[in-house]
Structures are given as C-alpha cells and as structure tokens.
C-alpha positions as a Python dict, from the first residue, in 0.01 Angstrom:
ca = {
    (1, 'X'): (0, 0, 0),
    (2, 'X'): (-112, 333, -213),
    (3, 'X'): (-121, 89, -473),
    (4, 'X'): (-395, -91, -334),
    (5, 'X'): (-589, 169, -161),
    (6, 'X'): (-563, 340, -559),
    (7, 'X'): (-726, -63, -711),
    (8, 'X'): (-967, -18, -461),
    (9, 'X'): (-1092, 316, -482),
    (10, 'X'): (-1088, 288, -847),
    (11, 'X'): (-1303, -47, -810),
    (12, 'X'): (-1520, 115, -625),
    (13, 'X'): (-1600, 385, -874),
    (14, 'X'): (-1595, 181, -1144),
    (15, 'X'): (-1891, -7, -944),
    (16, 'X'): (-2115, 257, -862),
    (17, 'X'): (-2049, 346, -1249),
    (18, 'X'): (-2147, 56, -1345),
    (19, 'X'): (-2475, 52, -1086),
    (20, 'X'): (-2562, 386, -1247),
    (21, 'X'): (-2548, 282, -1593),
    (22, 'X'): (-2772, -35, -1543),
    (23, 'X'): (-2994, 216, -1339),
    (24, 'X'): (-3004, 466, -1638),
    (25, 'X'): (-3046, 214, -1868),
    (26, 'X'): (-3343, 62, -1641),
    (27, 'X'): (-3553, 427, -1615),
    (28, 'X'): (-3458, 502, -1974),
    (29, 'X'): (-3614, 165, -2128),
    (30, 'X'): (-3949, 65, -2157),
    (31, 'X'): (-4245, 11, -1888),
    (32, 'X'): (-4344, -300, -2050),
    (33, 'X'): (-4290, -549, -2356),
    (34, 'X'): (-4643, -561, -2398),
    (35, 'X'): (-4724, -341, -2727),
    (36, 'X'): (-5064, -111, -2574),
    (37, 'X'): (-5154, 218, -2691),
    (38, 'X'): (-5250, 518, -2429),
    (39, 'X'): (-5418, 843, -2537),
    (40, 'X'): (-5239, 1067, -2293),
    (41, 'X'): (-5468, 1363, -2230),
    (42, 'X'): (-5251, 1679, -2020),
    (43, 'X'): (-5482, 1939, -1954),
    (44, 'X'): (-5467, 2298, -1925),
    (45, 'X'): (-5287, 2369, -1594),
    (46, 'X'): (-5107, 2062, -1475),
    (47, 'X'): (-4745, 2093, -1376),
    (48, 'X'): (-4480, 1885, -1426),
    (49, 'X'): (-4501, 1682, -1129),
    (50, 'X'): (-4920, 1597, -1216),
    (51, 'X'): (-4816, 1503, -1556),
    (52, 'X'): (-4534, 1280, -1428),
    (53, 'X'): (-4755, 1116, -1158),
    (54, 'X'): (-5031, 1046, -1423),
    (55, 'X'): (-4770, 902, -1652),
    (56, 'X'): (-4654, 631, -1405),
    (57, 'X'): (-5037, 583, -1326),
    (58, 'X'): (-5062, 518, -1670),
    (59, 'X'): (-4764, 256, -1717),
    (60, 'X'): (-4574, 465, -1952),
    (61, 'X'): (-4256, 560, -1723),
    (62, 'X'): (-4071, 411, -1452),
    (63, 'X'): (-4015, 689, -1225),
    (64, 'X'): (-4158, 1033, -1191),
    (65, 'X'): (-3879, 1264, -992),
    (66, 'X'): (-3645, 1086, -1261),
    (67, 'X'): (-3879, 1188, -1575),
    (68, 'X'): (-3918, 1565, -1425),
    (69, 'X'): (-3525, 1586, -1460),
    (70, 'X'): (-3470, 1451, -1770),
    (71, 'X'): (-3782, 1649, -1947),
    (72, 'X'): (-3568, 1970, -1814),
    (73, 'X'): (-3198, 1786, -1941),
    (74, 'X'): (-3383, 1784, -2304),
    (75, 'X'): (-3516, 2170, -2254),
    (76, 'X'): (-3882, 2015, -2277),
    (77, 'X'): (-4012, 2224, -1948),
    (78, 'X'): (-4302, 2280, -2085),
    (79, 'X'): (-4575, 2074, -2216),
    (80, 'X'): (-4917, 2196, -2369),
    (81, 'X'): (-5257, 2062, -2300),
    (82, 'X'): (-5337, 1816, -2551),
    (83, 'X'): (-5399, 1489, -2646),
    (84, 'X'): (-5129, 1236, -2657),
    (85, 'X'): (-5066, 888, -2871),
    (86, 'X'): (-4834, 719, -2659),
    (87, 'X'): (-4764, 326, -2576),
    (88, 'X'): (-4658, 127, -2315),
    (89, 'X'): (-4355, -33, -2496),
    (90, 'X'): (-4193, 290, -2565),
    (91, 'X'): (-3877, 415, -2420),
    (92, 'X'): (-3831, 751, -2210),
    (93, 'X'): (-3705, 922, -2497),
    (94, 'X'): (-3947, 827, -2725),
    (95, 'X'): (-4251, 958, -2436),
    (96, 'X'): (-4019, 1303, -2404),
    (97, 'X'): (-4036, 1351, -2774),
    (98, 'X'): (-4364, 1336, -2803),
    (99, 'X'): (-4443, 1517, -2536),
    (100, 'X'): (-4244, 1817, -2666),
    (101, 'X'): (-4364, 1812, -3037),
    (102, 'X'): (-4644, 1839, -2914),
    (103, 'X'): (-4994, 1573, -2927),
    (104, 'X'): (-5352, 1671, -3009),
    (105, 'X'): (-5561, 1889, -2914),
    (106, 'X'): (-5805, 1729, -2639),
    (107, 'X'): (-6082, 1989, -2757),
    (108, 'X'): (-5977, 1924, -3166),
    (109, 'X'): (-6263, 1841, -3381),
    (110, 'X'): (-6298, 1704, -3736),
    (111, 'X'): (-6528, 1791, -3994),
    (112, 'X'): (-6608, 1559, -4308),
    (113, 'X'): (-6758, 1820, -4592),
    (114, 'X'): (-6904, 1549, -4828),
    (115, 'X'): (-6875, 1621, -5210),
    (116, 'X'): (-7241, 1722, -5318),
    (117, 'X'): (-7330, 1949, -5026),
    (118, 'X'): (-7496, 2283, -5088),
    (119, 'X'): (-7494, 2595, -4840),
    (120, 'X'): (-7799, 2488, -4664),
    (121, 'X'): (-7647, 2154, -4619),
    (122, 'X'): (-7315, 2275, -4470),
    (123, 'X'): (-7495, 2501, -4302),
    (124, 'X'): (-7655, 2243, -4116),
    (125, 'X'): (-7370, 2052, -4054),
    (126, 'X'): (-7163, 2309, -3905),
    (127, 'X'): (-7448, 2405, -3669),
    (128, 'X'): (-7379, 2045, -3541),
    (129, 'X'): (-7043, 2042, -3525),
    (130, 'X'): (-6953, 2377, -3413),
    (131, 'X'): (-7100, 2663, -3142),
    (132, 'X'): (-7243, 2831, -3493),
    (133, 'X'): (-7591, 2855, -3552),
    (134, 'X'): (-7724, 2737, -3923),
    (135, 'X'): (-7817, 3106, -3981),
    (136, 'X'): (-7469, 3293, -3873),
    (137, 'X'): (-7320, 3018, -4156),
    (138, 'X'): (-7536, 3172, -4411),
    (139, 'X'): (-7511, 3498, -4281),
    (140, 'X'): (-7164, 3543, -4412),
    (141, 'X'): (-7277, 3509, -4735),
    (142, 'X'): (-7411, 3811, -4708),
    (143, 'X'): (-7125, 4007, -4580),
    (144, 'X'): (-6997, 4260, -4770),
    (145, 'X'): (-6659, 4302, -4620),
    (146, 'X'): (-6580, 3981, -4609),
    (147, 'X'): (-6687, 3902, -4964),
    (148, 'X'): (-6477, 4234, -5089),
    (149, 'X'): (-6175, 4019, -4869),
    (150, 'X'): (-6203, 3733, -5057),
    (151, 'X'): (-6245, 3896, -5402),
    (152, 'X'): (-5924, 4052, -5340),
    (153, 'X'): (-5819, 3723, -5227),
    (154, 'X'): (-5844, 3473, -5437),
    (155, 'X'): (-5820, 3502, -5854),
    (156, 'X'): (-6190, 3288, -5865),
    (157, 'X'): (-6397, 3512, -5700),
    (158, 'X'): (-6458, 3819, -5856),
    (159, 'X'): (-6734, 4084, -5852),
    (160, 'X'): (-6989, 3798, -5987),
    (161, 'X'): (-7051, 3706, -5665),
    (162, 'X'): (-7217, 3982, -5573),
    (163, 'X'): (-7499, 3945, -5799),
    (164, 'X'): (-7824, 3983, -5646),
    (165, 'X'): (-7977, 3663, -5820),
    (166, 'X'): (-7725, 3437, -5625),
    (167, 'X'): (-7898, 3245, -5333),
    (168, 'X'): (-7563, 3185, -5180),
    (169, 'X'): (-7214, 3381, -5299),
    (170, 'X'): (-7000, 3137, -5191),
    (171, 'X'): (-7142, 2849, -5283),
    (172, 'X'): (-6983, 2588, -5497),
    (173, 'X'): (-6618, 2700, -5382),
    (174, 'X'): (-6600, 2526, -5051),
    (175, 'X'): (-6433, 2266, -5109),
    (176, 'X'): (-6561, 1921, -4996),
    (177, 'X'): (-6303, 1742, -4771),
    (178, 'X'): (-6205, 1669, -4420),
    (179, 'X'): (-6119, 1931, -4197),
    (180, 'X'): (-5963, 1965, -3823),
    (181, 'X'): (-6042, 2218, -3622),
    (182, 'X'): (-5931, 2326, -3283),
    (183, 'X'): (-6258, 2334, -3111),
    (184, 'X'): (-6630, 2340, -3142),
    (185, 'X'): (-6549, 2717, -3072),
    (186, 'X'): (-6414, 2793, -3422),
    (187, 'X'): (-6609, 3035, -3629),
    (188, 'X'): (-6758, 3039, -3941),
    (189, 'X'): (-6506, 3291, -4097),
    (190, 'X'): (-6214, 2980, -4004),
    (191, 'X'): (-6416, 2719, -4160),
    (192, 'X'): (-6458, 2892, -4488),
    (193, 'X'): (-6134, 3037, -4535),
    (194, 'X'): (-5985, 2716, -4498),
    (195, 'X'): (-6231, 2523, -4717),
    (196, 'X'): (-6160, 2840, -5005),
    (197, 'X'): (-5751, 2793, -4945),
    (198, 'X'): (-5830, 2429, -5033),
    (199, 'X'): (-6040, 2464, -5355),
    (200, 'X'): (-5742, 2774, -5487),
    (201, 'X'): (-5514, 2503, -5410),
    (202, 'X'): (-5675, 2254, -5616),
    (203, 'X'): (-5803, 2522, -5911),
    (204, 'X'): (-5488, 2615, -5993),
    (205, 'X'): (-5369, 2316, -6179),
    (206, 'X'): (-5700, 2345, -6419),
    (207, 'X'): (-5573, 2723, -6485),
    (208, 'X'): (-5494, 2694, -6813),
    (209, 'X'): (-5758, 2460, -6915),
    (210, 'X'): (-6009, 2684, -6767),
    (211, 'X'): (-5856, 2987, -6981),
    (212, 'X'): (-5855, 2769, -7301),
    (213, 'X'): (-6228, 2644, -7227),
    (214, 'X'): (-6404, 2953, -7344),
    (215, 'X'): (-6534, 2963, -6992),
    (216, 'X'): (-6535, 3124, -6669),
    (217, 'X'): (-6440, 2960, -6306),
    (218, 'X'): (-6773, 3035, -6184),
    (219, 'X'): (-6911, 2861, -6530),
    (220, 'X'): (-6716, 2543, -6477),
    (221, 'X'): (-6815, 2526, -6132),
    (222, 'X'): (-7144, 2567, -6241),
    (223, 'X'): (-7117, 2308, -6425),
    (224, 'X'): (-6942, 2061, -6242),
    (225, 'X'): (-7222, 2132, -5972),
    (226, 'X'): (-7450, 1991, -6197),
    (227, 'X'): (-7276, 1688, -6270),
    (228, 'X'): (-7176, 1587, -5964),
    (229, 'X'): (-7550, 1527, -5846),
    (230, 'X'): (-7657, 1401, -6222),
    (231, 'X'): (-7411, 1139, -6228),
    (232, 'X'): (-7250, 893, -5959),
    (233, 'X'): (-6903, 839, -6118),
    (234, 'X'): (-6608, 1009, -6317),
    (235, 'X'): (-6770, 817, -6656),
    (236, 'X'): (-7095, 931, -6662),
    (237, 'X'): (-7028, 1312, -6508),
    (238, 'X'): (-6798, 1302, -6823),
    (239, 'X'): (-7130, 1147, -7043),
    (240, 'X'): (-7361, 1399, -6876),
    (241, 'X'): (-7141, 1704, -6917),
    (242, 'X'): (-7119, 1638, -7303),
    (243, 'X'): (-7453, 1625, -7341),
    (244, 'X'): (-7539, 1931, -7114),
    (245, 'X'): (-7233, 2145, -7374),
    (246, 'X'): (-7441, 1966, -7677),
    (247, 'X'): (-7784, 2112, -7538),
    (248, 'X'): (-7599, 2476, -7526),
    (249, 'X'): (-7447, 2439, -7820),
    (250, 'X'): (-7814, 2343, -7987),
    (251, 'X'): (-7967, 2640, -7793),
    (252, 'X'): (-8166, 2378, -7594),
    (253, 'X'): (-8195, 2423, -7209),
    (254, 'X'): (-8037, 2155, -6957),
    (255, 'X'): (-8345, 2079, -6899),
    (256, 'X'): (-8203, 1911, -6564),
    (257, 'X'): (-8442, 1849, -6267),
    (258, 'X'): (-8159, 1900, -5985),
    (259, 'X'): (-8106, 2274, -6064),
    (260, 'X'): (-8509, 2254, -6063),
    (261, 'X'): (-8488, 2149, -5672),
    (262, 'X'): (-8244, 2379, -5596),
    (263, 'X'): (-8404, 2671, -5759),
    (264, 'X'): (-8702, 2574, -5499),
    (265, 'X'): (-8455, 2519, -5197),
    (266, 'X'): (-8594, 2171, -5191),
    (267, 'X'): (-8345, 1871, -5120),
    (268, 'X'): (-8366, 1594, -5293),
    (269, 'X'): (-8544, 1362, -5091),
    (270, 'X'): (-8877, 1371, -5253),
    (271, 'X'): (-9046, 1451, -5600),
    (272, 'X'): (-9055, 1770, -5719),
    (273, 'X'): (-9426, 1913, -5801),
    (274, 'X'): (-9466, 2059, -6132),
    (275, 'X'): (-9569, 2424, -6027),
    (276, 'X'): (-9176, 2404, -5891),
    (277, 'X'): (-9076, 2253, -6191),
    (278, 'X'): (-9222, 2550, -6384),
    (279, 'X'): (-9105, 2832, -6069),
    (280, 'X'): (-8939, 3108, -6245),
    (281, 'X'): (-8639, 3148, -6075),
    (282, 'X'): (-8237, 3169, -6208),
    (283, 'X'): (-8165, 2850, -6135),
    (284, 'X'): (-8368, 2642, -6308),
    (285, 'X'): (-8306, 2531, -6614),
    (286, 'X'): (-8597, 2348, -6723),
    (287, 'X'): (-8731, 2707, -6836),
    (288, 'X'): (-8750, 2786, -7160),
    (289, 'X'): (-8570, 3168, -7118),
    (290, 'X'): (-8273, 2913, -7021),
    (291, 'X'): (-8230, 2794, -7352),
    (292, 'X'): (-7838, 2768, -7405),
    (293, 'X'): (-7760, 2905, -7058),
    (294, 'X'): (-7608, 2788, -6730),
    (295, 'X'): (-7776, 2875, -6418),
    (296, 'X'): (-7662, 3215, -6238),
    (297, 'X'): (-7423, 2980, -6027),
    (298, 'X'): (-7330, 2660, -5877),
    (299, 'X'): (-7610, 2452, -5700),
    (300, 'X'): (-7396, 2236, -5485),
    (301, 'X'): (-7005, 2220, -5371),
    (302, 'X'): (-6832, 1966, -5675),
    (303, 'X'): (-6552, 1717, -5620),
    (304, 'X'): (-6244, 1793, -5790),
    (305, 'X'): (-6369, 1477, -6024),
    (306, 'X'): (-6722, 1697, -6127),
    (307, 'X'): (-6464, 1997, -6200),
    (308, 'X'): (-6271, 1752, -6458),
    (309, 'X'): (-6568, 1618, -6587),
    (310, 'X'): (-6679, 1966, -6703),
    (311, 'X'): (-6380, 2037, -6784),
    (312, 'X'): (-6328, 1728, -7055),
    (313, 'X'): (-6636, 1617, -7107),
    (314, 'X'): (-6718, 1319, -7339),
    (315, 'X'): (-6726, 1388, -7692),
    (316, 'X'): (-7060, 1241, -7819),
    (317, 'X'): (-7383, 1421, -8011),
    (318, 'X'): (-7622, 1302, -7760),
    (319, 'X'): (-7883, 1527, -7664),
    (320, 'X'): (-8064, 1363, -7358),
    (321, 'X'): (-7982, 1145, -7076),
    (322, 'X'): (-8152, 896, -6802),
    (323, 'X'): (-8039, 724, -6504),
    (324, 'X'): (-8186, 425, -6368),
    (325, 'X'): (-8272, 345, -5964),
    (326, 'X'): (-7872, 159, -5998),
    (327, 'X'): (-7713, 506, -6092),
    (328, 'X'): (-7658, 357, -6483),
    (329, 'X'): (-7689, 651, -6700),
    (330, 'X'): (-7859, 586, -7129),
    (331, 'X'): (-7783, 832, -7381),
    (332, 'X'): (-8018, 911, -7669),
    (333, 'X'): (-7990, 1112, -7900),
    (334, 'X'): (-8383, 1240, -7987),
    (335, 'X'): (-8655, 1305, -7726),
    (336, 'X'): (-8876, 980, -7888),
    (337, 'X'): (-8574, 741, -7801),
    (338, 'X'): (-8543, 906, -7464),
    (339, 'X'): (-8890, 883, -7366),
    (340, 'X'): (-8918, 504, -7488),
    (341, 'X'): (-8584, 410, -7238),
    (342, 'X'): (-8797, 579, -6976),
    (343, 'X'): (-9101, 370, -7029),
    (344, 'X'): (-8885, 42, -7074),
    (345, 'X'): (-8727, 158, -6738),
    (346, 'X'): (-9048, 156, -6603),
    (347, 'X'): (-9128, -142, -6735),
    (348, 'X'): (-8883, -353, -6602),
    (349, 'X'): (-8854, -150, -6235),
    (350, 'X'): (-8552, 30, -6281),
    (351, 'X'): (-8709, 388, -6254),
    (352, 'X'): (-8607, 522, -5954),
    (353, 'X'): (-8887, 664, -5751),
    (354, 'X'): (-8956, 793, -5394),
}
C-alpha cells in the first residue's frame, strides 16, 4: 500500500516536473518563427514592469511577470535608456542579453567628416548636426588653453600652431571620418578631441617616414592638403605631389589655384577673380615671394591617402600639371607644352568650367 501511495506521489511530481519544463521551455523560446527586426527604444525612467509590458506589445516575449523574474535571476535589474536591435525570432535569453549589454543610445548621433573639408566647412556641418553654433566651432581655434592642451598632447602639434598667419590652428589635423556621438548636445571640445585621437592614431605609422622626409608633420599635412583637392585618386595625388616637390626643388612656386581660394576664404564653387589670384596673403602660392615654399599650413583636412601621396610621391621631372572636367590629370614638363594641353582641352570640351 506505501508502495503505491510512494508510485503515485512520485508520478505526480514527476508530472508537474515535466508541465514545468515544457512551460519553461515555452516562455524561454521564441515569440515567433517569423525572422522581423524591432528597434526597442526604453526611455529614461521606465521600470521594469513598462519595459516588460512594451516588450510583449511588441511581440518579443511571451510573458511579462515571467520576464521581470528572470531579468533579476540573470542580475540584469537594471536597464538604461537606449535604443535596442532586437527580433521577433529571438529567444528570452538572447532579448535579456541584449538588454543588459546595453543598446543604443535613442539620442546618439553620427557625423560623416568627408575627406577635403576645411574649418569653415566643418564648421558648418557641426552647426547642423550639433547644438553648436558655426562660430563657437571656430572659436576654439582661438583658445589658448586649449591649444597649450593639445600641444602638450599630442607629438604633431607644437608651438607652430600658434602662429599668427594661420587662419585656423587646427586645421588639417581633424581627421576626416565617421563619428558617433551621444547627442546633438556634445560640444565642440568632444568633437575635436576625438577627430585629433584619430589622426595621432593614424600618424603614427608614417613616424619614421616623416622623420626621414626632411620634413615637418605640419609640412606633410600641408602638403597632402593640397593634393587631396588637386587630384581625385591615390595615382594622380602621387603625380601631383612630385611635381609640386619638383617646383620647390626648382625654386618655382606651386603655383596651385586651390591654396589661391583658400587664401581668399572662397570655396570652390566658382572662378576665382584675378585680384584674388594676386591677394597677398600666406596661403597662396601663386605669389611670386612663394617661390620654393609651402603655404603657412594646411588648407583643407587630407585623407590618410593625400598624407601617403606626399609622403611618396611619384618620381618624375615634370614641372606642371592639368586636369580635365573628368578628373584626368597631363603632365608636362615646360610651360609651352602645358599651355598647348590647355588649349587642346579647350578645344575638344574637356576644360572644366563653372
């Protein structure tokens, strides 16, 4: 008889076990089959219970009072406001996990710093982006603290960026890239620092070919500024930055009409008069007194491909260059030769014009 009552007792446990199990294994799996992606937003606030009842809105568990206890069984009690890539087919464990690593932040905001830009130009773009007005961007510039923090911060900057004759101190060392922020309210200071730790990142491995150059940082940069809006590809930045060392070597100035618009603060989106070609100003290097000289400092923020460029440039003893309206770029070697693939240009409407 106690051998029965045992059977039966034990039957019955091993039921409800079993009920239990199949239940677990029910809440545990996934809401649905059907592969669909949810960006989960939790905002700043909700308790456990809110985010729970928005998640079984939202098809991605099966039961709330059951997801509440099992966030607290894996010691996830607390989950930040924040933007979530979840999807319907995925099981509880895989929703917890990713609830407690944590998603994205709903207010997050990305920032694509093309290669090419100048300070006026990132200026503008942060003013758009951010709560930062175009002139607070340039403002830092301008800030001597901050400037003495960064030239004991980083082995490019020195003292030289303090001269007077710069237009903008930092420019040419932001690096161009894309950049996430946490929101619109980030300032200034965080933008820049970040876009500097990128560019010392990727300086570093041109170190020693910087050293063995016979040049500066700032005179590479300077450089590769000017090839990265002269040419349109690695090949010809390499072309034009051989010819620009063969006009320095020769004593001859650049000669280049894009540190002529910058010298002006005139973008590129027109022709350039020839009072500004002749404007005395650092800068421009269509001057005679810039006969075998950089300008003071970059004109625009290079790509690590312009920094390469002027760092191995083509080896060639051509003295001018010309791109046609298709971005192809001729070499010559004497001003008659260059002025006669101008006028064949011309000729057969490849000159670019505005």
């Amino acid at each position: 008889m106690m051998k029965s009552k045992l059977n039966f007792v034990l039957g019955i446990a091993l039921s409800l076990f079993v009920i239990v199990l199949i239940i677990l294994l029910y809440l545990l799996s996934p809401v649905s089959s059907e592969d669909k992606d949810v960006s989960f937003i939790v905002t700043e606030g909700e308790s456990l219970n809110e985010i729970a009842h928005n998640l079984k809105e939202e098809g991605l568990i099966k039961n709330e009072k059951f997801f509440v206890a099992y966030l607290v069984l894996k010691d996830a009690k607390e989950i930040y406001a924040a933007r979530y890539d979840l999807n319907t087919n995925m099981k509880l464990s895989q929703v917890v996990d990713i609830l407690k690593n944590g998603g994205h932040n709903a207010d997050e905001i990305s920032i694509t710093f093309k290669e090419g830009l100048n300070m006026r130009q990132i200026a503008k773009l942060i003013e758009e982006e951010t709560n930062n007005s175009y002139e607070e961007v340039l403002a830092l510039n301008y800030n001597n603290a901050y400037l003495n923090e960064l030239i004991g911060k980083y082995s490019f900057i020195t003292k030289n960026i303090k001269n007077k004759d710069l237009y903008y101190p930092l420019e040419g060392y932001l690096f161009p890239d894309t950049y996430n922020f946490t929101s619109k309210s980030v300032s200034v200071k965080e933008i820049f620092n970040v876009m500097l730790d990128n560019f010392d990142k990727h300086i570093k491995k041109y170190e020693k070919s910087i050293k063995s150059s016979g040049y500066s940082v700032n005179q590479i940069v300077t450089m590769a500024s000017i090839v990265e809006l002269e040419g349109i590809d690695k090949n010809s930045r390499k072309d034009i930055a051989g010819v620009f060392y063969n006009r320095i070597d020769n004593k001859m100035s650049l000669g280049s009409d894009v540190t002529s618009y910058y010298g002006v603060k005139k973008d590129m989106t027109s022709d350039i008069t020839q009072s500004e070609l002749d404007d005395n100003n650092p800068y421009n290097t269509r001057l005679s007194s810039m006969a075998g000289k950089l300008p003071v400092g970059p004109i625009c923020n290079p790509s690590e491909v312009s920094i390469e460029a002027a760092l191995k440039p083509s080896k060639h003893d051509y003295l001018y260059f010309v791109a046609d309206k298709n971005g192809k770029v001729y070499l010559t070697k004497n001003y008659e030769t260059h002025n006669k693939v101008i006028a064949d240009l011309k000729n057969k409407g490849l000159w670019f014009e505005w």
